[in-house]
C-alpha positions in Angstrom: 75.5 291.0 20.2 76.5 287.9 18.0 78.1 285.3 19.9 80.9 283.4 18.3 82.4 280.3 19.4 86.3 279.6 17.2 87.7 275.7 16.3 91.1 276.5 15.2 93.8 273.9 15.2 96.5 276.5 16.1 96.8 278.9 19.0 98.0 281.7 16.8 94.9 281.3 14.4 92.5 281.1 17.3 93.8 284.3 18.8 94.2 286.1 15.4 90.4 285.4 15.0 89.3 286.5 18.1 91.3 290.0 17.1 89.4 289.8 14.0 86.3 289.4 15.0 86.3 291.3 18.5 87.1 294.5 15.9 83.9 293.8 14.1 81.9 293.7 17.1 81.1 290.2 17.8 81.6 288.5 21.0 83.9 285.5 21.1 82.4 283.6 24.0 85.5 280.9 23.5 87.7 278.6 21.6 88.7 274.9 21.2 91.1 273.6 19.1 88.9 270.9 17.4 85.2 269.7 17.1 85.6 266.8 19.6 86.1 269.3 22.4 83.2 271.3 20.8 80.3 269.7 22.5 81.1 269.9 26.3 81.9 273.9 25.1 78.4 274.3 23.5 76.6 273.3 26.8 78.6 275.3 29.0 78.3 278.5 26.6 75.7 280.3 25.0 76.7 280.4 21.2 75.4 281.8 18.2 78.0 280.9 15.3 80.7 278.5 15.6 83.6 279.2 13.2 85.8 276.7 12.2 89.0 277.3 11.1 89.8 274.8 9.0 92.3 275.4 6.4 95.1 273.4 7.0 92.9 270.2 6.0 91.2 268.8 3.4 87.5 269.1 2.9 86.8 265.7 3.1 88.1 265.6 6.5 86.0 268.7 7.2 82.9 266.9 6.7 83.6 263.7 8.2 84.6 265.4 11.5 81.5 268.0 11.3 78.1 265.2 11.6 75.1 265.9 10.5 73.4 267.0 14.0 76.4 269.3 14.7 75.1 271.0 11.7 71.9 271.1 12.5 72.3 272.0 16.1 74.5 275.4 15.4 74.9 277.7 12.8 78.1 276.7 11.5 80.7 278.5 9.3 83.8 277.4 7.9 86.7 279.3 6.6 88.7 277.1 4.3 91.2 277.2 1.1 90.6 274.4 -0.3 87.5 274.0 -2.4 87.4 271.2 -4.8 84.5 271.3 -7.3 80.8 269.8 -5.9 82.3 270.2 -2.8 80.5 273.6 -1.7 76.6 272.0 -2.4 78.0 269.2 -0.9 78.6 271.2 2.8 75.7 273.1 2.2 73.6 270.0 1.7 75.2 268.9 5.1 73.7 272.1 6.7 77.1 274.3 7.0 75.5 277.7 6.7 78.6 279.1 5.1 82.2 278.1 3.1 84.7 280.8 3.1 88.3 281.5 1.9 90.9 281.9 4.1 91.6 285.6 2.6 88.3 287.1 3.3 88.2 290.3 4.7 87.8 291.0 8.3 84.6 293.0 7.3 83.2 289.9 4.8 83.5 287.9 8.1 81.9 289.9 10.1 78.8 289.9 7.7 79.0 286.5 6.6 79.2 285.4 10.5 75.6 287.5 11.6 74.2 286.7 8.4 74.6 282.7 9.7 73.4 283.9 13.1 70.2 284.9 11.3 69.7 281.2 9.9 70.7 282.5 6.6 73.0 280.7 4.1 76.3 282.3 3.0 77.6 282.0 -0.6 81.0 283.7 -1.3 80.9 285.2 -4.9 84.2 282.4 -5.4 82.2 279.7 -4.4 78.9 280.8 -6.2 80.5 281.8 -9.9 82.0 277.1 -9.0 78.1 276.3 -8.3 77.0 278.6 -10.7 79.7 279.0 -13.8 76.7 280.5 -16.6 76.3 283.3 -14.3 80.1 283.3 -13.7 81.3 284.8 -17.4 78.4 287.8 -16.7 79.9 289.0 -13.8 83.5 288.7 -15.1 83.0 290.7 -18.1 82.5 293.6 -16.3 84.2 296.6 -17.1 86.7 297.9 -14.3 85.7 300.4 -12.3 87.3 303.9 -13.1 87.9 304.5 -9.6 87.4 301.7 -7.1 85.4 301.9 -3.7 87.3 302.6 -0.5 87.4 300.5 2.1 84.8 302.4 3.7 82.7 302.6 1.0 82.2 298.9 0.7 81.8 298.5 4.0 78.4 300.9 3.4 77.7 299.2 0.5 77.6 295.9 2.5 75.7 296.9 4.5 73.0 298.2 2.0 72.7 295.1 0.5 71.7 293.7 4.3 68.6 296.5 4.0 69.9 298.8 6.5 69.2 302.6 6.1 71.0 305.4 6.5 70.7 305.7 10.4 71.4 302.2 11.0 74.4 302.5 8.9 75.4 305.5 10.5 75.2 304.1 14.0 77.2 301.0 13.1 79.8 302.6 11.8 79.9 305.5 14.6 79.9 308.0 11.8 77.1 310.8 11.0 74.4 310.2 8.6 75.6 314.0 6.6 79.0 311.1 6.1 77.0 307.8 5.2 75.5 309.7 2.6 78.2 311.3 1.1 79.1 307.5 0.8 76.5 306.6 -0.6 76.3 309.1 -3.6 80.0 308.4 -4.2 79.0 304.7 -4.8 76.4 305.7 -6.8 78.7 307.7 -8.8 81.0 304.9 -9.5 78.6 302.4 -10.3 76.7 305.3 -12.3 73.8 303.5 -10.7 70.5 305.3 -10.6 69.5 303.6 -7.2 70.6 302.3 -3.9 69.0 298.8 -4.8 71.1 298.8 -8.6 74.2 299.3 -6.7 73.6 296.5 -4.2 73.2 294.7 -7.5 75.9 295.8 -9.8 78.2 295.5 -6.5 77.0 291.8 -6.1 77.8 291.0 -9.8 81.3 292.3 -9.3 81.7 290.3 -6.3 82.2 293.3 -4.0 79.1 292.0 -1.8 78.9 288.8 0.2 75.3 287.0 -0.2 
């Protein structure tokens, strides 16, 4: 199980994360209010992600309080909603595995969080269509979909895109396989994608999967 570790300035964020992400299945092995209490934590407990909630403050002041050893010493992710331009590749440069908005879903942070855990960088579609604005204009002239994907259904889509098959999928979800692919065939349907790998894809251009 992924182990989490929460900086949240208030007591109300730190315990609505720890909701959050006790729903998805992670373990939230604590919580500490800023990063200067963050150290003595990190040797006591055995942490795989720490997630700082840090959207009450400005992103300079992010990066000044987060060094560059803390970075390289954890796999950090940051949920924030403020992101100036050049600021993402900036914090990425710095070795913050992830930048996030505020709104994300509960199941976006779930991924995004053992995605991080894995070593892996995580680019919301938000941030990525500021880094990268030619491939921006593709993805937003995309057609809306007749009939958008459930809730479920992106959940299952998410978690194709991660490379997990139909048992995985099936056991993560606590749901039969018979249901994950009925799922499947109705995402199909809607994308009118001819594979499991085009939907990943055509779900990733419409910003319905987090890299």
């Amino acid at each position: 199980m992924i182990r989490v570790l929460i900086i949240a300035a208030a007591p109300l964020a730190r315990a609505g994360l720890e909701n959050i992400l006790t729903s998805q299945g992670l373990e939230v092995v604590g919580s500490v209010a800023d990063v200067d209490l963050l150290e003595e934590r990190l040797s006591d407990l055995q942490t795989d992600v720490v997630l700082f909630e840090a959207s009450g403050g400005q992103p300079e002041s992010v990066l000044k309080s987060v060094d560059s050893s803390l970075a390289s010493e954890v796999n950090l992710v940051v949920l924030t909603d403020h992101s100036p331009a050049g600021w993402p590749a900036e914090a990425l440069r710095a070795g913050i595995r992830a930048i996030l908005p505020g709104d994300i879903s509960p199941d976006q942070l779930g991924a995004a969080l053992r995605a991080a855990a894995s070593g892996l960088f995580v680019m919301h579609p938000a941030t990525a269509d500021a880094l990268f604005p030619q491939f921006a204009s593709r993805s937003g002239s995309l057609a809306e979909l007749a009939e958008p994907l459930t809730n479920r259904e992106r959940q299952v889509l998410q978690m194709l895109a991660s490379g997990l098959g139909n048992k995985e999928i099936a056991a993560r979800l606590v749901i039969s396989e018979h249901t994950v692919k009925f799922h499947v065939a109705s995402i199909l349907g809607k994308f009118a994608a001819g594979s499991r790998t085009e939907a990943v894809s055509i779900g990733i251009r419409r910003g319905l999967v987090l890299l």
